[in-house]
C-alpha positions, -999 to 999 in steps of 0.1 A, spaced: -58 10 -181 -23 0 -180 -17 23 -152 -40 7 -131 -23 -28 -139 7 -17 -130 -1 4 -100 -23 -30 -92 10 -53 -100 31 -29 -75 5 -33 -47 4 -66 -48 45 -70 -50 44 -44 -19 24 -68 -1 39 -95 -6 71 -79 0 58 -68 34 43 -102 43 76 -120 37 97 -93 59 63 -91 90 58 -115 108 23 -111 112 15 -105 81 9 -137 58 -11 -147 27 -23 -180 20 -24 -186 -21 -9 -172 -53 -42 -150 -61 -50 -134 -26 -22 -104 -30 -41 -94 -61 -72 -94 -50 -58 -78 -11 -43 -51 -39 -72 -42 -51 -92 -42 -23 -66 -19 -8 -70 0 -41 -106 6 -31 -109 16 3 -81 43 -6 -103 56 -32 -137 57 -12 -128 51 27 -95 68 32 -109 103 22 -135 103 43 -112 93 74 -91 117 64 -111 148 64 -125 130 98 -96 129 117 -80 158 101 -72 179 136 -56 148 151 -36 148 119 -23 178 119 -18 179 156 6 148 146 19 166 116 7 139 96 16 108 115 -15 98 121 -22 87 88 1 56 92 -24 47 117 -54 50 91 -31 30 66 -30 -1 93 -67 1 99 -72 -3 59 -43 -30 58 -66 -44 90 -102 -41 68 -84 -56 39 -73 -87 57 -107 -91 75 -126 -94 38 -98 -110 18 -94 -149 24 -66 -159 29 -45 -130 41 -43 -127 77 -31 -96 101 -23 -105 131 -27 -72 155 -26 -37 152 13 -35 153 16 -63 127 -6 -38 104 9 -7 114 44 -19 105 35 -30 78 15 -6 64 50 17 72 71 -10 48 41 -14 19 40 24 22 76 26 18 77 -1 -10 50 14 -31 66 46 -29 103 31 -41 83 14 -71 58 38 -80 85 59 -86 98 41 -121 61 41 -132 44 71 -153 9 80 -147 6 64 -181 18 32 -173 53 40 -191 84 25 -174 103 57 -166 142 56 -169 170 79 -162 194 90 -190 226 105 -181 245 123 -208 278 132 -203 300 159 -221 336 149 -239 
């Protein structure tokens, strides 16, 4: 459970990250970036599979770069059901899906599956 709060926390800070550095990308609120999170959250668990194994020869004819096109249309379907976040176009949503991408990755990073902060301890010999 704290996992998911945290992954849920990083989502949110990744879009509004994104929002402040897009310009058509905006949220309108202090509680719509959680609830855009998890809707994100959502739609990656049930829809994104499915578009993936549907437009799996276009994505590997693109070696994979077609997926940041299926991120934007799920940052796209996220701002059309969440009030008050707004996308602007398609290049609004595919840039920023590229930064929240980006973002998530950077912070997801310090985060065990477990919901542990993870460090890094250097030792070094005398």
């Amino acid at each position: 459970m704290r996992g998911f709060i945290f992954r849920l926390i990083i989502n949110a800070v990744a879009l509004i990250v994104t929002a402040a550095i897009i310009k058509g990308m905006e949220f309108h609120g202090i509680f719509a970036p959680f609830v855009a999170a998890v809707v994100i959250g959502v739609l990656n668990a049930i829809v994104r599979p499915v578009l993936l194994v549907l437009t799996l020869p276009i994505n590997i004819l693109t070696l994979g770069l077609f997926t940041f096109v299926l991120n934007a249309f799920m940052l796209q379907i996220t701002a059309s059901v969440v009030s008050g976040f707004n996308v602007s176009g398609f290049w609004s949503a595919f840039v920023g899906a590229i930064f929240m991408t980006i973002i998530s990755f950077v912070l997801s990073f310090f985060i065990s599956d477990k919901g542990k902060i993870e460090y890094i301890v250097v030792k070094t010999e005398e």
